[in-house]
Backbone as ProteinMPNN parsed JSONL, in Angstrom:
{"seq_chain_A": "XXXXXXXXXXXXXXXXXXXXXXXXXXXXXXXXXXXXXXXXXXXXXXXXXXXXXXXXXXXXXXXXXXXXXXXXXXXXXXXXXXXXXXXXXXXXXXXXXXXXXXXXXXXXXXXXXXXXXXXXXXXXXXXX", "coords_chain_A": {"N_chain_A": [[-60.041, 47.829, -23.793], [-56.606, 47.911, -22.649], [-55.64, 46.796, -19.488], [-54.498, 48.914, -16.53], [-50.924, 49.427, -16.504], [-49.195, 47.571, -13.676], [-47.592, 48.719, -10.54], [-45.741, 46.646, -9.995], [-45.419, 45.354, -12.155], [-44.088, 47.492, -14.451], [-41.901, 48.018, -12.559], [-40.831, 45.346, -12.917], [-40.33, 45.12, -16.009], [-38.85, 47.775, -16.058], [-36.567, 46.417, -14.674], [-35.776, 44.617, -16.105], [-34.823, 45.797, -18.511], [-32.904, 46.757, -17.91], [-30.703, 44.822, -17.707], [-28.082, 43.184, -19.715], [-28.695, 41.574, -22.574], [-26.649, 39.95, -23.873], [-24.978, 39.824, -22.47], [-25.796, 38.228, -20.7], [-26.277, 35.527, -22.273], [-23.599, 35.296, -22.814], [-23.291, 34.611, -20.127], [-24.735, 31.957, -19.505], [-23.523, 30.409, -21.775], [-20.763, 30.532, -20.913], [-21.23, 28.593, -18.507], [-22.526, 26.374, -19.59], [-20.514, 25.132, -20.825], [-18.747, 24.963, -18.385], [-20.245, 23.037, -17.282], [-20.268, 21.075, -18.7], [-17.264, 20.159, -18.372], [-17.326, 19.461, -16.248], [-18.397, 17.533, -16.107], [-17.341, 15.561, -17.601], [-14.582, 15.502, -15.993], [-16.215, 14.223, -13.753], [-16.865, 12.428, -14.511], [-13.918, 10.894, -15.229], [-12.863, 10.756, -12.681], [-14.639, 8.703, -11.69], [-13.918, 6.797, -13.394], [-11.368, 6.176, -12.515], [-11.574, 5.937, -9.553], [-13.151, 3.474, -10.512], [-11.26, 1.543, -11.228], [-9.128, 1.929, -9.491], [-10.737, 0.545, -6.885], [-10.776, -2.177, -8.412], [-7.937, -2.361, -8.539], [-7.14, -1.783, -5.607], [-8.766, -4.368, -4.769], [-7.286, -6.789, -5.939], [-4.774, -6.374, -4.82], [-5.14, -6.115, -2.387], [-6.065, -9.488, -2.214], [-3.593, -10.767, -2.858], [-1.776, -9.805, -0.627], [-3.362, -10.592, 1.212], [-2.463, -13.38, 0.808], [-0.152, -13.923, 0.522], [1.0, -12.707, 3.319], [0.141, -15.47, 4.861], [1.408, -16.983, 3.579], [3.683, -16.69, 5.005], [3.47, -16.795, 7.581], [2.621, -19.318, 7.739], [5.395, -20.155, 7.089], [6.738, -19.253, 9.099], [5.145, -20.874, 11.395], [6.169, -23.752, 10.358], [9.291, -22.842, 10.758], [9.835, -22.153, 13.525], [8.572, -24.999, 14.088], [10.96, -26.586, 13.392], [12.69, -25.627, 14.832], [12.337, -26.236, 17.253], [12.514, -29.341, 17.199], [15.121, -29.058, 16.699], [15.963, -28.391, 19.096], [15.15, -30.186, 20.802], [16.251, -32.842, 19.374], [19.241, -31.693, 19.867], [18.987, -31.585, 23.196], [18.825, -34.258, 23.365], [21.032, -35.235, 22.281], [22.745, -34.547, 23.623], [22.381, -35.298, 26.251], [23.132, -38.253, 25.747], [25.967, -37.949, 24.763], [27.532, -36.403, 26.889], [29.933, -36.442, 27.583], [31.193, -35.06, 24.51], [29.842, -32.588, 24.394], [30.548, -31.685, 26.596], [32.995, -30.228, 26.51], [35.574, -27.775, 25.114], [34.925, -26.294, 21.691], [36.208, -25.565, 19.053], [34.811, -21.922, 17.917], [34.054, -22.397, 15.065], [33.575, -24.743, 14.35], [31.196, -24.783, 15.32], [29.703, -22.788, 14.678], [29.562, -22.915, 11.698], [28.782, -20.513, 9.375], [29.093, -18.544, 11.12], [31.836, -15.44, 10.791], [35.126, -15.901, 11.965], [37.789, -14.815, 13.663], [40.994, -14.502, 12.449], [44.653, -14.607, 11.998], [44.657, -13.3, 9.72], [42.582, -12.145, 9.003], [39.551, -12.889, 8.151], [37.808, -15.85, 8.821], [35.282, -17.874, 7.266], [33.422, -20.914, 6.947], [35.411, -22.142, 6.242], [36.882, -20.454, 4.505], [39.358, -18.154, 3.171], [38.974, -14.548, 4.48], [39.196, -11.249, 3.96]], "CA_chain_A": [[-58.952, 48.568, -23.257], [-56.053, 47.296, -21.81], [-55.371, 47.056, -18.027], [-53.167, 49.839, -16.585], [-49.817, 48.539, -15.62], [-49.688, 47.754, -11.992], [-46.546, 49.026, -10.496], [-44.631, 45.565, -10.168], [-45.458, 44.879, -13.465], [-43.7, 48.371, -14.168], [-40.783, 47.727, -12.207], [-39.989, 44.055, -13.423], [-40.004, 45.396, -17.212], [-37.471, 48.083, -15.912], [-35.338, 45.913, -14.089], [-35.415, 43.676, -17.828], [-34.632, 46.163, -19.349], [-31.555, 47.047, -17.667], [-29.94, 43.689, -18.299], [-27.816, 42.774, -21.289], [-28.651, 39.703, -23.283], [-25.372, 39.419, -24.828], [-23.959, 39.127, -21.469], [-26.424, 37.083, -19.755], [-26.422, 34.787, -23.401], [-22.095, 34.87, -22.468], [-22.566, 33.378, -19.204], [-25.414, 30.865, -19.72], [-22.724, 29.464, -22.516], [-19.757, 29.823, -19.91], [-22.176, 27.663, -17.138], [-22.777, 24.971, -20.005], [-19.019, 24.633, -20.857], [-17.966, 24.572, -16.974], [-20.868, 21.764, -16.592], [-19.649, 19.931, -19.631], [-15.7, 20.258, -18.114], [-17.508, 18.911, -14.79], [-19.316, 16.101, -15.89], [-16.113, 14.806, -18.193], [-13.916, 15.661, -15.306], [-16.238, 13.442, -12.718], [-16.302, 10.527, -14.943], [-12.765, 10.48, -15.191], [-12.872, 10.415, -11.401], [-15.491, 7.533, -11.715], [-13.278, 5.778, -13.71], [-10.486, 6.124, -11.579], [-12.208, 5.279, -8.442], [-13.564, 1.691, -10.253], [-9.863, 1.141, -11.54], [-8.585, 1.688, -7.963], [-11.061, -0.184, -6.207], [-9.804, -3.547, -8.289], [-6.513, -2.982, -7.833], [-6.888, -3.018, -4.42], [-8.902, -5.7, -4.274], [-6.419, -7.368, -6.001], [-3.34, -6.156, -3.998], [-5.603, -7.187, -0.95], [-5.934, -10.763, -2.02], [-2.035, -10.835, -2.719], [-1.257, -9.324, 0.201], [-3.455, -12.159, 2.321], [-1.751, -14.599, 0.665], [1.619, -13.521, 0.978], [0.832, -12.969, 4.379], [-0.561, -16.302, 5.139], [2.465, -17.952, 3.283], [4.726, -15.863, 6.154], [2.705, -17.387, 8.695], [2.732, -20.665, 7.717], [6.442, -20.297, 6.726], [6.969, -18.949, 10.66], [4.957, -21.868, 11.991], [7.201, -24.574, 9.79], [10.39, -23.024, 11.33], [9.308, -22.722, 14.852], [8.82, -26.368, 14.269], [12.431, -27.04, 13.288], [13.75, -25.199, 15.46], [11.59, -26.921, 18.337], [13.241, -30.153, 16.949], [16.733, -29.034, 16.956], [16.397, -28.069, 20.094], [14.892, -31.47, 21.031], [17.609, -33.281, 19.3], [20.217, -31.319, 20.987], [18.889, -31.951, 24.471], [18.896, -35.63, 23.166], [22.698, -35.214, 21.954], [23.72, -33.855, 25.141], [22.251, -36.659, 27.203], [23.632, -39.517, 24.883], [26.864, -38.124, 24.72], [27.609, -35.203, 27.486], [31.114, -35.631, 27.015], [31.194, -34.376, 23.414], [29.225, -31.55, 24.571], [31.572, -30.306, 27.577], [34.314, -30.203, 25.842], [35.438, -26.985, 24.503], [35.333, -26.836, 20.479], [36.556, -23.936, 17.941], [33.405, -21.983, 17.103], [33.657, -22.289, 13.34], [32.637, -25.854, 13.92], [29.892, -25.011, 16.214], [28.724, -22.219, 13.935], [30.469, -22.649, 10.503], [28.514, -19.465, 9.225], [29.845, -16.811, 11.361], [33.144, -15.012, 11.222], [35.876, -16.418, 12.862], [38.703, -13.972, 13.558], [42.396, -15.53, 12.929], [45.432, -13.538, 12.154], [44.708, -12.858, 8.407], [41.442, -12.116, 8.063], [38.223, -13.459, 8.877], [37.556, -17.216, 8.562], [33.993, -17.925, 6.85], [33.163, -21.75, 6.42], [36.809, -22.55, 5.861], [37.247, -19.738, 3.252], [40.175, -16.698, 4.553], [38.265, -13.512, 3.871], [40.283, -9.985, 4.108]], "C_chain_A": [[-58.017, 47.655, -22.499], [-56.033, 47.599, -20.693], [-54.238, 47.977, -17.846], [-52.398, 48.706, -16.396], [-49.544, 48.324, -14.569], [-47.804, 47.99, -11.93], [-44.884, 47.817, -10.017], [-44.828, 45.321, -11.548], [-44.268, 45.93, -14.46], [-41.962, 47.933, -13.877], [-39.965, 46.824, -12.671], [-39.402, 44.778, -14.986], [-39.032, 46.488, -16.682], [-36.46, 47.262, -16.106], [-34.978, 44.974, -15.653], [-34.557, 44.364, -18.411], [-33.051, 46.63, -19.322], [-30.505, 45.72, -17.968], [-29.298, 43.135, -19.411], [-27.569, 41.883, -21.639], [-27.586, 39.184, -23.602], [-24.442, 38.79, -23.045], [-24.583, 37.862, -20.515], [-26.653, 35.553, -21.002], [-24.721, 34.275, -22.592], [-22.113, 34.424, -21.22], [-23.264, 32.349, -18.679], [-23.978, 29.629, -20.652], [-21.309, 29.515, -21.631], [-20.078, 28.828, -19.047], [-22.227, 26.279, -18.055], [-21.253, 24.089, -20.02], [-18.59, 24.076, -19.975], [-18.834, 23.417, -17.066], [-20.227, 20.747, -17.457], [-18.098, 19.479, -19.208], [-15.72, 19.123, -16.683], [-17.573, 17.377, -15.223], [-17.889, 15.367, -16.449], [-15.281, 14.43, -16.865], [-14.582, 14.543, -13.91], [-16.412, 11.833, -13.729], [-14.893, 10.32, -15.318], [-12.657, 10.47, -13.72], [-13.715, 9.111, -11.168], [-14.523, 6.4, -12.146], [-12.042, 5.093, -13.327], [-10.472, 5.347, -10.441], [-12.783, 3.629, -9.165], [-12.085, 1.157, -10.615], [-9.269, 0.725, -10.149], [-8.844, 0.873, -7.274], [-11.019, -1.605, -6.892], [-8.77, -4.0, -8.372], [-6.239, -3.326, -6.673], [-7.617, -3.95, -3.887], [-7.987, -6.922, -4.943], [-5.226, -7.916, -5.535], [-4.094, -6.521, -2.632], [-5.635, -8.981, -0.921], [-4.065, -11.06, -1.79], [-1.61, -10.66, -1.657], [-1.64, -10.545, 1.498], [-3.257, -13.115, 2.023], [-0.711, -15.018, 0.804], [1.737, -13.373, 2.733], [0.415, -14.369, 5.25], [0.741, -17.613, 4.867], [3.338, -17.863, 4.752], [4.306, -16.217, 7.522], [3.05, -18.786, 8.987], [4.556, -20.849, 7.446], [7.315, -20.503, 8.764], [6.481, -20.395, 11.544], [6.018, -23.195, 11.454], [8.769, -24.018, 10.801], [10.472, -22.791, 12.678], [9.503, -24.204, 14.998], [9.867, -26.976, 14.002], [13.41, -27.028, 14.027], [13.43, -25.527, 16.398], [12.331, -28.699, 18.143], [14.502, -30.016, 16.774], [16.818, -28.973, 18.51], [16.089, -29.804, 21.089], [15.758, -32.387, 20.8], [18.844, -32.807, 19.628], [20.438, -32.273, 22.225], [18.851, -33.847, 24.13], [20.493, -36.492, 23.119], [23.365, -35.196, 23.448], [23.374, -35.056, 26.067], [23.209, -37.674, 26.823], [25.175, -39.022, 24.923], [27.441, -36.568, 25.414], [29.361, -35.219, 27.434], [31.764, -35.441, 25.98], [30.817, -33.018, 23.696], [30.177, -30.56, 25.994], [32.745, -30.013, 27.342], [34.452, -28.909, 25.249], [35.992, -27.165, 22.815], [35.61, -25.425, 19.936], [35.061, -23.526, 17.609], [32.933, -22.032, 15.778], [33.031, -24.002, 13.344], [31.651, -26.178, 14.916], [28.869, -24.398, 15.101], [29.477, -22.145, 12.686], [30.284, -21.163, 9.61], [28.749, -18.164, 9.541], [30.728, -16.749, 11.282], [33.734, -15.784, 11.949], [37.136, -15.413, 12.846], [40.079, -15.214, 13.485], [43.303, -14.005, 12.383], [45.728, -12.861, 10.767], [43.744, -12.305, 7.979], [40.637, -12.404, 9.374], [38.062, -14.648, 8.523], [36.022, -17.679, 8.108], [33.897, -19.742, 6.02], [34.791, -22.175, 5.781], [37.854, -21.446, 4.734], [38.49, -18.234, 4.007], [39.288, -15.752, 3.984], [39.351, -12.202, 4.641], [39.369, -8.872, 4.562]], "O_chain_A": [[-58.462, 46.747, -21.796], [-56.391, 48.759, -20.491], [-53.256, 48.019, -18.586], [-52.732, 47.537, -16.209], [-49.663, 49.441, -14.066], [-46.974, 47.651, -12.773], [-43.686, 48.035, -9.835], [-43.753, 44.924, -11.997], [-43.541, 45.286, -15.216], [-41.094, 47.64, -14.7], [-38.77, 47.017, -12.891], [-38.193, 44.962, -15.134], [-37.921, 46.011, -16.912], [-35.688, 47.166, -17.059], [-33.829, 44.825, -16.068], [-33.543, 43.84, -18.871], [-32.261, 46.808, -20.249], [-29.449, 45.966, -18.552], [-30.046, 42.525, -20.175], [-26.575, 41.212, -21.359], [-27.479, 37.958, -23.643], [-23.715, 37.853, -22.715], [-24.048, 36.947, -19.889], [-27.194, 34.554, -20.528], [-24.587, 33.223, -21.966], [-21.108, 33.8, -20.879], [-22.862, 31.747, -17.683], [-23.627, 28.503, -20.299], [-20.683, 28.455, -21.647], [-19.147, 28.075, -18.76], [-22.028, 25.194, -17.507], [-20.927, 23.004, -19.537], [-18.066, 22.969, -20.098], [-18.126, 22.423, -16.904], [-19.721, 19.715, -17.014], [-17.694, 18.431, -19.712], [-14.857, 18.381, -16.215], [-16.981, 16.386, -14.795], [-17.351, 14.585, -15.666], [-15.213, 13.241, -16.555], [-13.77, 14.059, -13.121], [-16.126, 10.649, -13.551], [-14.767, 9.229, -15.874], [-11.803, 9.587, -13.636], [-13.274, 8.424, -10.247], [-14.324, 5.359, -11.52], [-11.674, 3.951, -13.601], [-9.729, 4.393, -10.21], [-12.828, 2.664, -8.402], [-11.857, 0.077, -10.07], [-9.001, -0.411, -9.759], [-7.948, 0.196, -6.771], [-11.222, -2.486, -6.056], [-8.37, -5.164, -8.355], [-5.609, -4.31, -6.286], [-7.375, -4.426, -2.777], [-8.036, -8.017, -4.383], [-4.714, -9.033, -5.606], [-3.513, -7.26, -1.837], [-5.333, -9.66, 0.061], [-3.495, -11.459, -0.775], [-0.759, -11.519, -1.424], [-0.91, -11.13, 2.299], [-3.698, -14.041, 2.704], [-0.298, -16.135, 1.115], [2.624, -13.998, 3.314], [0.4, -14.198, 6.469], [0.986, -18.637, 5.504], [3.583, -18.845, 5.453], [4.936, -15.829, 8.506], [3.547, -19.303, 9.987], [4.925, -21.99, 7.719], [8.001, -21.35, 9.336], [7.297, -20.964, 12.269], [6.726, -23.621, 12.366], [9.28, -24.871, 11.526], [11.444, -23.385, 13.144], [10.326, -24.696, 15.77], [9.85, -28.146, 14.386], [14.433, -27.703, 14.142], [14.348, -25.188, 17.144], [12.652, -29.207, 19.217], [15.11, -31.082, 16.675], [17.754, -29.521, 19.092], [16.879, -30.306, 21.888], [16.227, -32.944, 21.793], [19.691, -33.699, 19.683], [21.272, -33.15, 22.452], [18.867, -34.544, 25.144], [20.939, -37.558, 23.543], [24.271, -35.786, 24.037], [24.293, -35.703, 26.569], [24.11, -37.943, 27.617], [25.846, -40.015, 25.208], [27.754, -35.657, 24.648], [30.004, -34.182, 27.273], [32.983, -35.56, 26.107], [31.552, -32.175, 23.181], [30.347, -29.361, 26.217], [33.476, -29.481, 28.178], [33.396, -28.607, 24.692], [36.989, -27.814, 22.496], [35.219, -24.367, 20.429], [34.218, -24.315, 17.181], [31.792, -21.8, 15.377], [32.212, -24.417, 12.523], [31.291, -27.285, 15.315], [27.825, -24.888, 14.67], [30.152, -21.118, 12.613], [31.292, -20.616, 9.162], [28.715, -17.12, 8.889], [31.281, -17.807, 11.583], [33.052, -16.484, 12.698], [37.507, -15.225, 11.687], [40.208, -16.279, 14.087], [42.906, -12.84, 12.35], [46.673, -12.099, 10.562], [43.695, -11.901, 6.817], [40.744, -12.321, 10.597], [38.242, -14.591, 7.306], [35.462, -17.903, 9.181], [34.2, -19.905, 4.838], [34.891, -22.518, 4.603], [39.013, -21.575, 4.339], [38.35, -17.599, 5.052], [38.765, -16.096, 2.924], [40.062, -12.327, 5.638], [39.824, -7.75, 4.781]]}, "name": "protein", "num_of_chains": 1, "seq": "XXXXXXXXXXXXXXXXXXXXXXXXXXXXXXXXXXXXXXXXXXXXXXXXXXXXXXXXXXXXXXXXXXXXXXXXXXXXXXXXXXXXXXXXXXXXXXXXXXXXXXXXXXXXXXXXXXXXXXXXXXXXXXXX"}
C-alpha cells in the first residue's frame, strides 16, 4: 500500500499545480537572454576599462614628459635671465653714462609698441 499523503505533501502538489509551465518556461528563457545581454554587455565594459587604462598610462607618461621638458625649459630661462641681469649690472658699472641717459624706448624694447603720430611703431615697421 502506498503511504497516505501527508498534508505538506498535499499542499506542495497544489501549489504546482497552480503554476503555468508555459509561463514559468517564458521567463526562465527571458533570465537566460538578459544574462547573455549581461555578460556581452560586461565584457564590452572589460574591454573598455583595459583600453582606457593604456591610454592613460600612455597620456600619463606624455604628460610627465612634457611636464618635465616645461621644467627644465623654466630652469634654462631663469638662467638667462639671471645672466642678463648680471650683464646689465655689469653694463651699468662699465659704462653708467650710457645708462643715465634718457633713450627712445623702441631701442630699449624694440618689441613693444611705440606710439608716434601714425600709428604704432613695431621694430621699425609703422603699423595702423
Amino acid at each position: 500500500m502506498d503511504p497516505p499523503d501527508s498534508a505538506s505533501r498535499v499542499f506542495c502538489s497544489r501549489i504546482l499545480s497552480m503554476v503555468n509551465t508555459d509561463d514559468v518556461n517564458a521567463i526562465i528563457l527571458a533570465q537566460k537572454n538578459m544574462l547573455d545581454r549581461f555578460e556581452k554587455t560586461n565584457e564590452m565594459l572589460l574591454n573598455f576599462n583595459n583600453l582606457s587604462s593604456a591610454r592613460l598610462q600612455q597620456m600619463s607618461e606624455r604628460f610627465l614628459h612634457h611636464t618635465r621638458t616645461l621644467v627644465e625649459m623654466k630652469r634654462d630661462l631663469d638662467s638667462i635671465f639671471r645672466r642678463i641681469r648680471t650683464l646689465k649690472g655689469k653694463l651699468a658699472r662699465q659704462h653708467p653714462e650710457a645708462f643715465s641717459r634718457k633713450c627712445h624706448p623702441e631701442l630699449l624694447h624694440p618689441w613693444m609698441p611705440v606710439p608716434s603720430s601714425q600709428g604704432f611703431l613695431l621694430e621699425g615697421h609703422l603699423r595702423g
